[in-house]
Backbone as CSV, one residue per row, in Angstrom:
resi,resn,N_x,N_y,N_z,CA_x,CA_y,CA_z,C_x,C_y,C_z
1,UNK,-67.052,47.672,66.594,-68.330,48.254,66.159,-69.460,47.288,66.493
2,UNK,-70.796,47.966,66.988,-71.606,46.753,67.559,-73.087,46.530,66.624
3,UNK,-73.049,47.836,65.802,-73.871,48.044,64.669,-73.663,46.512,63.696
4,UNK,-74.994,46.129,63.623,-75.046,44.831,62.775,-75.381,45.784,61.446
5,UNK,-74.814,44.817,60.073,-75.476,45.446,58.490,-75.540,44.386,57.682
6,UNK,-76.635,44.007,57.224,-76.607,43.197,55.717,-75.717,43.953,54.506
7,UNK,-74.790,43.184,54.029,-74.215,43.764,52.551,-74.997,43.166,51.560
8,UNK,-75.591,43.405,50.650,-76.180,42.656,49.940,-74.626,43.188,48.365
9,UNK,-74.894,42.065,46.968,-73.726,42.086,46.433,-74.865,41.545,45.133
10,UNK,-75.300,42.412,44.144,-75.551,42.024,42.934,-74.916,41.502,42.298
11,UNK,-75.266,40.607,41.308,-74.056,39.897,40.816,-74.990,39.298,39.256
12,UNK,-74.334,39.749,38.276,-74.941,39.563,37.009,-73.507,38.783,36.530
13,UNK,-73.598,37.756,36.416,-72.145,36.585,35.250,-70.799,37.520,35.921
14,UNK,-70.660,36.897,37.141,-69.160,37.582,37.651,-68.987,36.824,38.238
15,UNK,-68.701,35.619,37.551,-67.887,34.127,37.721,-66.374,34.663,38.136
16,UNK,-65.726,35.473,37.113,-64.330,36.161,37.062,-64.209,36.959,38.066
17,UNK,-65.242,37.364,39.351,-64.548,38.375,39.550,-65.238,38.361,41.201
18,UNK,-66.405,37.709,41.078,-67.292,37.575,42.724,-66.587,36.632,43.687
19,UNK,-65.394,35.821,43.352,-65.187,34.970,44.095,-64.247,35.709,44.861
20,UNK,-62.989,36.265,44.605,-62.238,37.609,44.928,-62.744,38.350,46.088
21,UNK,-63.846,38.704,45.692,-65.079,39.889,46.285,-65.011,39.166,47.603
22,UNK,-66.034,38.028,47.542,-66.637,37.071,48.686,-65.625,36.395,49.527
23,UNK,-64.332,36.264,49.185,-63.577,35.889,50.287,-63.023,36.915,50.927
24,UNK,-63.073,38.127,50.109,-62.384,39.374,50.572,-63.102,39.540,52.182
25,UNK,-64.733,39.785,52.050,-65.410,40.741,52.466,-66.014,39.426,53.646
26,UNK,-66.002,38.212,53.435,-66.028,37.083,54.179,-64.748,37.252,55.520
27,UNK,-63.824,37.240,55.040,-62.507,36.978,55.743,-62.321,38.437,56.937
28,UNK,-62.847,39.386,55.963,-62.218,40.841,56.973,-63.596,40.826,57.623
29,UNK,-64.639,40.764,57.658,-65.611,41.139,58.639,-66.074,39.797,59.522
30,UNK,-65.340,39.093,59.633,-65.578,37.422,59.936,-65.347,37.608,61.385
31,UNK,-66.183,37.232,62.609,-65.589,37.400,64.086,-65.287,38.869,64.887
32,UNK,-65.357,40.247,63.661,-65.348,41.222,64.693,-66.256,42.537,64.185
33,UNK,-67.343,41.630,63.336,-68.781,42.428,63.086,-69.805,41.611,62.905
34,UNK,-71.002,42.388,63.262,-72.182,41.641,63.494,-72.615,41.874,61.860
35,UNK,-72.637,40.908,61.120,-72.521,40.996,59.412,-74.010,40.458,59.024
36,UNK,-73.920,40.041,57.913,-74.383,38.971,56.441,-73.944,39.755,55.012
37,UNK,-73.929,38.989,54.534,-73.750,39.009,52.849,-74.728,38.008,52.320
38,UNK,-75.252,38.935,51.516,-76.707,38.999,50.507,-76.335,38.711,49.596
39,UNK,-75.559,37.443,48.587,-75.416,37.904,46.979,-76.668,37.397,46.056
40,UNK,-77.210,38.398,45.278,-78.518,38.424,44.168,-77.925,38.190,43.012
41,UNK,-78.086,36.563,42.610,-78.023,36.274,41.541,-78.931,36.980,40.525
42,UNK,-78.763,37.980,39.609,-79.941,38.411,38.808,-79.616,38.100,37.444
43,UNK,-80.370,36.875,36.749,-80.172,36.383,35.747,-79.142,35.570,35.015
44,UNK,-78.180,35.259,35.784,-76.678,34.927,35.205,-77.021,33.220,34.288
45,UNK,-75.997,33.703,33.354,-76.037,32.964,32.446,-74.472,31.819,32.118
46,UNK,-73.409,32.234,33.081,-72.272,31.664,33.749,-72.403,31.106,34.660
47,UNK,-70.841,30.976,35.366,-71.314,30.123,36.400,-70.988,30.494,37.739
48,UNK,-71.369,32.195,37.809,-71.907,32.771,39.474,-72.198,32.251,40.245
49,UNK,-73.167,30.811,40.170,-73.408,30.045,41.571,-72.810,29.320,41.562
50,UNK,-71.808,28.354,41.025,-70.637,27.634,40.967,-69.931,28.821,42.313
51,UNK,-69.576,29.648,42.067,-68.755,30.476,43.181,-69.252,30.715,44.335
52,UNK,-70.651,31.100,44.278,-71.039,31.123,45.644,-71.341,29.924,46.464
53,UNK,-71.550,28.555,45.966,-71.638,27.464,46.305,-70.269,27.203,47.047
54,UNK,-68.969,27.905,46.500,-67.630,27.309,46.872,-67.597,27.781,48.541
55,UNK,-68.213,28.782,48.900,-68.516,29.638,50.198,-69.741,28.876,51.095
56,UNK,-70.424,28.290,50.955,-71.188,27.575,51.436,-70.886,26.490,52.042
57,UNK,-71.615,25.934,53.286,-72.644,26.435,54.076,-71.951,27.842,54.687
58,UNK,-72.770,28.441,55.350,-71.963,29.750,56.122,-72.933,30.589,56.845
59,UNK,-73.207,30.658,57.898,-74.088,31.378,58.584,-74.166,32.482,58.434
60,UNK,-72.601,33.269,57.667,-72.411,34.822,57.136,-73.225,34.907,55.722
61,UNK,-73.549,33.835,55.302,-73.546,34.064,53.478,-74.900,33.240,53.220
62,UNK,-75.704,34.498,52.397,-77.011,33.814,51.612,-76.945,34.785,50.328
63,UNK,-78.155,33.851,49.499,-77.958,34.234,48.131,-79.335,33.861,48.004
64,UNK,-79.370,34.466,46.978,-80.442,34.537,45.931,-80.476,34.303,44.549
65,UNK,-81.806,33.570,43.498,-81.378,33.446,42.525,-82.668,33.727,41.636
66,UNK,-81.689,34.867,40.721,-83.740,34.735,39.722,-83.249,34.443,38.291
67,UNK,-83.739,33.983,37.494,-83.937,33.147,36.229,-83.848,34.525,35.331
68,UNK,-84.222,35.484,35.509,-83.925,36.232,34.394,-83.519,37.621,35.258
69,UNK,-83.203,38.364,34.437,-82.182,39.894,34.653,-83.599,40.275,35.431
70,UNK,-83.586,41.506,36.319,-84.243,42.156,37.141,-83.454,43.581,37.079
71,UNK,-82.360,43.736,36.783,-81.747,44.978,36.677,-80.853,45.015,38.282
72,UNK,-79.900,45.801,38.259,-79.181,45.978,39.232,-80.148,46.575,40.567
73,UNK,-81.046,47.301,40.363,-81.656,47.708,41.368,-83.074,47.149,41.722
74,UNK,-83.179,45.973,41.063,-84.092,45.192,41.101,-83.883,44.228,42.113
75,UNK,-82.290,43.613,42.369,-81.272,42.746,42.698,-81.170,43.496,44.160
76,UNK,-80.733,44.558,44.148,-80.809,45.064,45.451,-81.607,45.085,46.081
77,UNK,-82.821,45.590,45.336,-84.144,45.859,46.543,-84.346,44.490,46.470
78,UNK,-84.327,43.422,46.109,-84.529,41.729,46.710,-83.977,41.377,47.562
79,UNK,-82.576,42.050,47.791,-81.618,42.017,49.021,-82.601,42.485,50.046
80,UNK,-82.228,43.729,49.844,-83.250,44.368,50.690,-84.496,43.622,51.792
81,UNK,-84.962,43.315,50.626,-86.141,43.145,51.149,-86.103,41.072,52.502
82,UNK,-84.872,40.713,51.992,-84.320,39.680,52.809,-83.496,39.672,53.817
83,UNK,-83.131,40.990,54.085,-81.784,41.498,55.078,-82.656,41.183,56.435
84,UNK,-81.298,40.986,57.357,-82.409,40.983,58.905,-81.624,41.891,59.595
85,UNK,-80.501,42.606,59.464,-79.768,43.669,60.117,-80.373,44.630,60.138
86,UNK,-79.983,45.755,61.310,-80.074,47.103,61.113,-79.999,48.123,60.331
87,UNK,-78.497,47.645,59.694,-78.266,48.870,58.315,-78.563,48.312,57.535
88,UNK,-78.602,48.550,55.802,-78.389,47.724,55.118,-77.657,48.601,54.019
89,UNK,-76.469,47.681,53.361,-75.739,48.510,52.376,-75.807,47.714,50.973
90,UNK,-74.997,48.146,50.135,-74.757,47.219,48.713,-73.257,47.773,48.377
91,UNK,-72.966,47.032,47.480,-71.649,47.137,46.779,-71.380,46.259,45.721
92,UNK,-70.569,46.536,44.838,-70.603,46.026,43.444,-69.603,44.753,43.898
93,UNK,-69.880,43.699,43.054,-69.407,42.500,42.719,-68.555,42.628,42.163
94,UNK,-67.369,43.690,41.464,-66.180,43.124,40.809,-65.003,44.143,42.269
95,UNK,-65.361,44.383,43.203,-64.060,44.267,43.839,-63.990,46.116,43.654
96,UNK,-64.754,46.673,43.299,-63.872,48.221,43.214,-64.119,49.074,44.582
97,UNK,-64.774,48.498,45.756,-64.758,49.032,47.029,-64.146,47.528,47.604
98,UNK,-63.024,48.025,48.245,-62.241,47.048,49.444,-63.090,46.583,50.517
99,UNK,-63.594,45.841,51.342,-63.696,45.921,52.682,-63.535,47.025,53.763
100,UNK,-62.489,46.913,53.872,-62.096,47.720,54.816,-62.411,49.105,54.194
101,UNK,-62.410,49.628,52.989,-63.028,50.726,52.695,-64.561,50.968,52.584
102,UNK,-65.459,49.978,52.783,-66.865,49.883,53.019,-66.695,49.732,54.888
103,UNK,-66.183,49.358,55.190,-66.384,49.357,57.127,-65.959,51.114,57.208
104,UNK,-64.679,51.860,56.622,-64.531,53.085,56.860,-66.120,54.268,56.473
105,UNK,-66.982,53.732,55.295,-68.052,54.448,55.173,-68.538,54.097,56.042
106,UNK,-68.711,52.807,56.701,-69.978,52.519,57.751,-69.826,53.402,58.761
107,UNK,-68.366,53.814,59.446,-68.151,54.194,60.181,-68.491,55.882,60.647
108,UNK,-68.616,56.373,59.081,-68.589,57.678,59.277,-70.544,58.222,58.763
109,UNK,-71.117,57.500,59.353,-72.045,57.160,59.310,-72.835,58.250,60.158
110,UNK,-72.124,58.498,61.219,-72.439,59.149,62.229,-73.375,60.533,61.875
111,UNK,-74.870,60.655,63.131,-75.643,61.719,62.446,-76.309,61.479,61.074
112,UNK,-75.976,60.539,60.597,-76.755,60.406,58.799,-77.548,59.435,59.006
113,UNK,-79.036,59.478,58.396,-79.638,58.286,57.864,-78.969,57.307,56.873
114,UNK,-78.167,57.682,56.114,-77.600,56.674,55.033,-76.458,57.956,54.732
115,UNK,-75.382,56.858,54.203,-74.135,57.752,53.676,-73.892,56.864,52.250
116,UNK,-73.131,57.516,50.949,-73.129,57.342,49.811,-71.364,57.301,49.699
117,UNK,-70.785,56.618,49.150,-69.128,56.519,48.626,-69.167,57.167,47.501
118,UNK,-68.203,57.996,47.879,-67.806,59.417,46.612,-66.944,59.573,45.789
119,UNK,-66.249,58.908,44.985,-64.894,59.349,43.885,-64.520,60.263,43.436
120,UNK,-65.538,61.828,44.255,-65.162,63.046,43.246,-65.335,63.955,44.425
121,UNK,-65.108,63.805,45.486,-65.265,64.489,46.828,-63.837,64.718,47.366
122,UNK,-63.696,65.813,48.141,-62.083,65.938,48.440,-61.492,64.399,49.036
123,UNK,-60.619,64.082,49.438,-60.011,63.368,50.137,-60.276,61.865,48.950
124,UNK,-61.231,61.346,48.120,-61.338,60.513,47.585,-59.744,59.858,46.785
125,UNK,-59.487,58.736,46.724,-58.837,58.705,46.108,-59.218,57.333,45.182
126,UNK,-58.928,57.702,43.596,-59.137,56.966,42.385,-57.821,55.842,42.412
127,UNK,-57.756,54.914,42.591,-56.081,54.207,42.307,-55.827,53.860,41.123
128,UNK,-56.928,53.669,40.196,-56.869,53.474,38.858,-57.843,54.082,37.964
129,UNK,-57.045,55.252,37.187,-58.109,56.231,36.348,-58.948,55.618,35.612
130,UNK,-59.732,56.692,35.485,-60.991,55.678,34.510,-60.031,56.626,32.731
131,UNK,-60.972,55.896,31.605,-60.765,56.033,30.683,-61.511,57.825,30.438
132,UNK,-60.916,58.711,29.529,-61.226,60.509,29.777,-62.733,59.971,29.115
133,UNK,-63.012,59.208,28.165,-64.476,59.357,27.681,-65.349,59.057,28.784
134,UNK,-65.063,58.031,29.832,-65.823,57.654,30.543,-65.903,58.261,31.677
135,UNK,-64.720,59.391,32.015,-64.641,60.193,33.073,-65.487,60.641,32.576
136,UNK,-65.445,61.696,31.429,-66.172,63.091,31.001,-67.940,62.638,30.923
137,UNK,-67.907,61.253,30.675,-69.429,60.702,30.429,-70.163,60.887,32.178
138,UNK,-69.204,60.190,33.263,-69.470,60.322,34.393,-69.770,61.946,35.249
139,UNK,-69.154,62.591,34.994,-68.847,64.380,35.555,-70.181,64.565,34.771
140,UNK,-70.301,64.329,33.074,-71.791,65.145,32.331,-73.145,64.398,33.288
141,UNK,-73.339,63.110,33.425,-74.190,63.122,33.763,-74.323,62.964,35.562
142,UNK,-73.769,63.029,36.505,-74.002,63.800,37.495,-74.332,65.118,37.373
143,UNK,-73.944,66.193,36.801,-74.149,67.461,36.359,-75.946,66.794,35.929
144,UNK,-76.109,66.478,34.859,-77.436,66.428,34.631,-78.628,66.372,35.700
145,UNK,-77.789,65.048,36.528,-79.016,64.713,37.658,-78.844,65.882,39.226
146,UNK,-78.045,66.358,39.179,-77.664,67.350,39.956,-78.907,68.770,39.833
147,UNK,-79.007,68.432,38.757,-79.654,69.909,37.696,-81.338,69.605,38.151
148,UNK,-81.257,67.738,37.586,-82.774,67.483,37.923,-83.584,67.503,38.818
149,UNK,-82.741,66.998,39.619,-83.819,66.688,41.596,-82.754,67.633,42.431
150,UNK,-81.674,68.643,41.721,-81.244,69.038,43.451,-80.644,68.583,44.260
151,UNK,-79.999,67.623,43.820,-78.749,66.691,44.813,-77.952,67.988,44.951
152,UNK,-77.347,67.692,46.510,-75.912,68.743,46.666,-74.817,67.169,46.217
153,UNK,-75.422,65.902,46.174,-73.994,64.799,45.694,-73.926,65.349,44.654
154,UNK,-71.892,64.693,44.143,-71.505,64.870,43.494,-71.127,63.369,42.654
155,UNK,-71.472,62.469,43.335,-71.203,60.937,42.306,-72.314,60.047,43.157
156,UNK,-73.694,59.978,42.515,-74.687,59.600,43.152,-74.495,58.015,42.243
157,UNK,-73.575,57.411,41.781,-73.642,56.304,41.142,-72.223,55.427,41.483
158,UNK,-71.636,55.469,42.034,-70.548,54.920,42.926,-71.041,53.737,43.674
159,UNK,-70.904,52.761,43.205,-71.479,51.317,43.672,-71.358,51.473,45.407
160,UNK,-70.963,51.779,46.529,-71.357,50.921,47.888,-72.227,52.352,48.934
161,UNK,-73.395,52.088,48.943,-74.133,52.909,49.399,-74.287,52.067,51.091
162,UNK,-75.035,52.776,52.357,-75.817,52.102,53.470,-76.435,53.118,54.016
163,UNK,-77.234,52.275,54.520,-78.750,53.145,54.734,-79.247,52.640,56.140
164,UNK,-79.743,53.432,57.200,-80.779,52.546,58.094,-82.010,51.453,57.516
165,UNK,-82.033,50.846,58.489,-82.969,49.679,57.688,-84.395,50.471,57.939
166,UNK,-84.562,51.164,58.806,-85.615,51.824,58.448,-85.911,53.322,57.396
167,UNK,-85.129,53.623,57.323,-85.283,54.467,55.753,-85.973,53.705,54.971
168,UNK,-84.965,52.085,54.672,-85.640,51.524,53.053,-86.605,50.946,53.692
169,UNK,-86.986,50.776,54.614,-88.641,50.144,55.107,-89.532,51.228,54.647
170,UNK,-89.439,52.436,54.775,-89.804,53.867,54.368,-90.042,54.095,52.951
171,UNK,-89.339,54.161,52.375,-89.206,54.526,50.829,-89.279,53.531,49.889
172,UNK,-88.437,52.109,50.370,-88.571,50.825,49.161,-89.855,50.464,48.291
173,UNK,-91.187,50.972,48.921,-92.435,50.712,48.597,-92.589,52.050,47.273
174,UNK,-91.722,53.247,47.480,-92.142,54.284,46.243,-91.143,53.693,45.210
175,UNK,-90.194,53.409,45.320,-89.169,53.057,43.950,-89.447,52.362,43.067
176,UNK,-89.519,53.270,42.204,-90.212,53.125,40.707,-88.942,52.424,39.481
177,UNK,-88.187,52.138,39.750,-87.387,51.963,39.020,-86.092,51.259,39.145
178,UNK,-85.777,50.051,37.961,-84.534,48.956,38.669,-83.342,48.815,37.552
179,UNK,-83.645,50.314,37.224,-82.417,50.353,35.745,-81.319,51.028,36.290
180,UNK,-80.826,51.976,35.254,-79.290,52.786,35.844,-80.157,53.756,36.452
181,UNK,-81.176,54.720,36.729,-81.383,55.167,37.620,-81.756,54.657,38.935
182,UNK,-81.948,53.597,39.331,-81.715,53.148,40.541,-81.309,53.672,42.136
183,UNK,-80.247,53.801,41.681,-79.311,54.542,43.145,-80.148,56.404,43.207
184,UNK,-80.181,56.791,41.996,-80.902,58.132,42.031,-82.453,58.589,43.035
185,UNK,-83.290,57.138,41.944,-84.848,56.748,42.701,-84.134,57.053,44.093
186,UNK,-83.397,56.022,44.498,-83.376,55.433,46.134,-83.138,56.812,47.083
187,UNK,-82.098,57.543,46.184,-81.900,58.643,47.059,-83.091,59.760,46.980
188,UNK,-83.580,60.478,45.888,-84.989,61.107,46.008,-85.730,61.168,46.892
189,UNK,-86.095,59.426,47.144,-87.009,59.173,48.056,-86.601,59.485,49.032
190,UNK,-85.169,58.971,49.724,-85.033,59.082,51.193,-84.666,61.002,51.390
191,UNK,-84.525,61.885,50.399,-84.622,63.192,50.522,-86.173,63.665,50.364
192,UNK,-87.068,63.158,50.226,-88.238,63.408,49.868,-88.920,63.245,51.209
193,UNK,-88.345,62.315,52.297,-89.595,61.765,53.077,-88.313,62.404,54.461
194,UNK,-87.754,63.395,54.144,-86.608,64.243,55.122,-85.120,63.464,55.815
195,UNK,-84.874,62.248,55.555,-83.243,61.307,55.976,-82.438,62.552,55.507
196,UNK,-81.484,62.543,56.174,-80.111,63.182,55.866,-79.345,62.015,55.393
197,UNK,-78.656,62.246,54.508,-77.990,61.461,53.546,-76.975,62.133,53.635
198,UNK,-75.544,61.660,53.697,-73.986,62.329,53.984,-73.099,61.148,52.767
199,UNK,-72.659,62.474,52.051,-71.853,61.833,51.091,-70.119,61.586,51.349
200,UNK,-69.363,60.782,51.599,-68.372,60.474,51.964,-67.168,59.955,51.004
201,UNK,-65.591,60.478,50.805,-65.334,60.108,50.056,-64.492,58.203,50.377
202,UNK,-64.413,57.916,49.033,-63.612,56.234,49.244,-62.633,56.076,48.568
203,UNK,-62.100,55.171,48.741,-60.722,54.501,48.055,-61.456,53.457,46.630
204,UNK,-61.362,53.921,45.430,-62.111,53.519,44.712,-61.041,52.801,43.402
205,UNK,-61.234,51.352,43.123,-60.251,50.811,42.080,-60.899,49.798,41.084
206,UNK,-60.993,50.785,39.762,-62.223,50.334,38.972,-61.268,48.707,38.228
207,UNK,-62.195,47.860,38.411,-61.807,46.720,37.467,-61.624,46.978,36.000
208,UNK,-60.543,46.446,35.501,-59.792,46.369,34.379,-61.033,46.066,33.776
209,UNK,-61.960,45.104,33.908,-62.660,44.465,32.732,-64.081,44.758,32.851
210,UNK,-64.479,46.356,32.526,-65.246,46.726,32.865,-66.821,46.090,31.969
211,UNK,-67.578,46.056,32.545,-69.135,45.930,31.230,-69.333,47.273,30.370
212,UNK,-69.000,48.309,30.858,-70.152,49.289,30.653,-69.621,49.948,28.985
213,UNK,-70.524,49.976,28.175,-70.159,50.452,26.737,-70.673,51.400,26.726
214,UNK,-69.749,52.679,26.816,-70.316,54.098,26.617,-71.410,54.344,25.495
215,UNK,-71.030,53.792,24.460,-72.293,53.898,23.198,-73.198,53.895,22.973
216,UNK,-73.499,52.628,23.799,-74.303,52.063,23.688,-75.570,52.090,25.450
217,UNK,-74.698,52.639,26.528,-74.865,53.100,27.873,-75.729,54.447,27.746
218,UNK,-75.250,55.560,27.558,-75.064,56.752,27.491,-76.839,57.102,27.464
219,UNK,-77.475,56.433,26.092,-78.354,56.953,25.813,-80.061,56.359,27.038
220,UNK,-78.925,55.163,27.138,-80.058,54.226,27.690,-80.179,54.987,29.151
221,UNK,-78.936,55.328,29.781,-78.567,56.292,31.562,-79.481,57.485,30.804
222,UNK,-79.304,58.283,29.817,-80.392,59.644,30.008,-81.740,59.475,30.335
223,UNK,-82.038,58.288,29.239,-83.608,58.093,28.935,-84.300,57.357,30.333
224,UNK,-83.282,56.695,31.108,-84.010,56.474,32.647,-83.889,57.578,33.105
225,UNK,-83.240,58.323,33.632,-82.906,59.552,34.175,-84.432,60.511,34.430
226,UNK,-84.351,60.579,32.630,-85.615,61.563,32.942,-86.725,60.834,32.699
227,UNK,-86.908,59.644,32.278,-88.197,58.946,32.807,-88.296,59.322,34.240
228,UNK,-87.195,59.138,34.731,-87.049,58.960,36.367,-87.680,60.021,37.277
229,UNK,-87.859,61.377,36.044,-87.833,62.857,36.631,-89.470,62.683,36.367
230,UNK,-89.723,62.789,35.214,-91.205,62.422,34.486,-91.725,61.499,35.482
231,UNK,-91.790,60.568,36.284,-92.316,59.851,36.921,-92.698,60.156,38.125
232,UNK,-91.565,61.551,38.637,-91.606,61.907,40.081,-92.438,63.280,39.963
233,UNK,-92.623,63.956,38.866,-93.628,65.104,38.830,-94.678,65.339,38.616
234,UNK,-94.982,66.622,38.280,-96.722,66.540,38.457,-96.931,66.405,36.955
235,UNK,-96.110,65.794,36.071,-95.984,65.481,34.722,-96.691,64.330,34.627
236,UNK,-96.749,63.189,35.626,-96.626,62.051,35.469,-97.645,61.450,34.879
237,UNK,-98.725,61.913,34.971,-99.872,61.538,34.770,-100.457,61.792,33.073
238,UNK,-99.716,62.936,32.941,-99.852,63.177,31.250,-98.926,62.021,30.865
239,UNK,-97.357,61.761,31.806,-96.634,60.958,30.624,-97.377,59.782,30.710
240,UNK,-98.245,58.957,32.063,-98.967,57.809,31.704,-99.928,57.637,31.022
241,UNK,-100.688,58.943,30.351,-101.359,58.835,29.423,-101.168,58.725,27.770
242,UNK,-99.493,59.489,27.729,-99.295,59.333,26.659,-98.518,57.824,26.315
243,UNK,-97.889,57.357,27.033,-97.655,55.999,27.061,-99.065,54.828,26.999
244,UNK,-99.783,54.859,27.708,-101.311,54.792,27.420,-101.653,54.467,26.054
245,UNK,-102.137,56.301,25.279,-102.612,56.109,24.176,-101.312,55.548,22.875
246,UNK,-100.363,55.150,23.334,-99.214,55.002,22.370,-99.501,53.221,22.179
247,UNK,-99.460,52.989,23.474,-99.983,51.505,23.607,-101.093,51.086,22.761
248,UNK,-102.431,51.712,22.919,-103.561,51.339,22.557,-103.158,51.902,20.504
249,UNK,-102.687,52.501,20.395,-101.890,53.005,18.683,-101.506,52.054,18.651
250,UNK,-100.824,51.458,18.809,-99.824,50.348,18.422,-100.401,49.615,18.479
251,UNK,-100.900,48.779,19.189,-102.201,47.720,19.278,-103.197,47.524,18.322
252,UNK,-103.766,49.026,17.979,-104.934,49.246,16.666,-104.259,49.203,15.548
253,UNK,-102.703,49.159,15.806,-102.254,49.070,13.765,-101.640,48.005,13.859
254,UNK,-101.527,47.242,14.899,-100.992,45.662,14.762,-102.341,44.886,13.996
255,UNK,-103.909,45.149,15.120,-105.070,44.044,14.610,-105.342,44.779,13.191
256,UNK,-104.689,46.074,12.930,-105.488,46.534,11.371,-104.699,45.991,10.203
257,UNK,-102.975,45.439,10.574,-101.972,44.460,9.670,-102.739,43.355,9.484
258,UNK,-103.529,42.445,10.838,-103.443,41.382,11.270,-104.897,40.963,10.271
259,UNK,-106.082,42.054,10.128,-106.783,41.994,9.360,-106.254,41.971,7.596
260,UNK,-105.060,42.627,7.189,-105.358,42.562,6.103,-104.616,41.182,4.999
C-alpha cells in the first residue's frame, strides 16, 4: 500500500494497556507502510509517558502532552491538527482494534472520503461480548443519534475511524465539541459539507478493564448528544441565549449572597 496515514492514539492513564497497543501497531506497520503514530497524552495522571518514552527516539512515533483532560476528541483533533500524512485515522489506546484490523479498514477505503469500524454491521465480528446492560445501552443510543441527524451508521462510536486529510482540513474548524459526542460532531460535518463516509465492519475485542460506568455515562452521552443537536440547528441561537441569560441569573444571585 503506498497511501501514507497518521494514526493518532488518545491516551488518558493507560499505563496498563498503551504499551501493548504501541508495540503492536509499531512492529506490524514498521518497513511496509508509509505511517506515524500520534499518541495525545490528554491529562494523565499515571505514568503514560513512562511508556511512550520506552518507544523513543523513533522517526514512526510522536506524542503529545497536555496538563489537563481535553476530552477524547479534544486529543484527537490535537492529533489532527499535527499529522503530516494524507489520511488521518484514530484508534483507542487499550488494544480493542488489532493492527492488522485497522490496515483491513484502510484498505477498504476505496471510493469513500473516510470509512468508520462497525461492530454491528454484517460480517463484524465481536470476540468478546460486551456486558447485555452495556450492549442494550450501546444499540439505545445509536438508535437515538440515528433518529437525530440521519445517519444510515449503525455504531457511529467504535473507536478506529480514517478520513482524508482533507475532509478534516474541511470540517475540523466547525467541531463544536470534545466530549462523547465527538465522533458524531466529526461525522455531521463531513455529511454536511457532501464526503461519502462508508461504514465497514471489524474484528472488535473489548478490554477486560473497561472505564466506562454505565450510571454514571449514560446521562452525561444523552446530554452531549443533544446539546450536540441544539448546537447544529436553527435552535441554536435561542439555546445561546438561554445559556446566556442563565449565566448572567446566576451571577446576579451570587453578588446579591455576596452583598448580604
Amino acid at each position: 500500500m503506498t497511501k501514507s496515514i497518521s494514526i493518532i492514539i488518545p491516551a488518558y492513564n493507560e499505563e496498563g494497556r498503551l504499551e501493548a497497543t504501541l508495540s503492536g501497531y509499531l512492529s506490524f506497520f514498521d518497513k511496509k507502510h508509509d505511517f506515524e503514530i500520534i499518541v495525545v497524552l490528554n491529562g494523565c495522571t499515571d505514568n503514560t509517558f513512562d511508556v511512550v518514552s520506552r518507544f523513543l527516539p523513533s522517526e514512526k512515533l510522536k506524542y503529545m502532552t497536555f496538563d489537563r483532560k481535553i476530552g477524547k476528541g479534544g486529543a484527537v483533533m490535537a492529533g489532527f491538527r499535527a499529522a503530516s500524512k494524507e489520511h488521518l485515522g484514530y484508534v483507542d489506546a487499550d488494544g480493542s482494534t488489532k493492527p492488522e484490523d485497522f490496515l483491513d479498514l484502510f484498505r477498504q477505503m476505496n471510493g469513500f472520503d473516510g470509512i468508520i469500524a462497525s461492530r454491528h454491521v454484517a460480517g463484524a465480528v465481536v470476540e468478546k461480548k460486551q456486558p447485555l446492560g452495556r450492549l442494550i445501552a450501546s444499540r439505545g443510543f445509536n438508535l437515538l443519534v440515528r433518529v437525530l441527524f440521519g445517519f444510515p451508521f449503525k455504531d457511529t462510536q467504535c473507536g478506529a475511524k480514517i478520513f482524508k486529510k482533507e475532509v478534516i482540513t474541511r470540517i475540523l474548524p466547525e467541531v463544536v465539541t470534545a466530549d462523547w459526542a465527538f465522533d458524531i460532531d466529526l461525522l455531521f460535518r463531513a455529511d454536511q459539507h457532501g464526503f461519502r463516509i462508508g461504514e465497514a465492519p471489524t474484528v472488535w475485542n473489548n478490554s477486560g478493564d473497561s472505564k466506562l460506568e454505565l450510571g454514571r455515562t449514560i446521562p452525561v452521552m444523552l446530554f452531549s448528544v443533544l446539546r450536540l443537536r441544539l448546537l447544529s440547528s436553527p435552535l441554536k441561537g435561542v439555546m445561546g441565549f438561554c445559556c446566556r441569560a442563565c449565566c448572567r441569573a446566576a451571577g446576579k444571585h451570587a453578588g446579591q449572597r455576596r452583598r448580604r
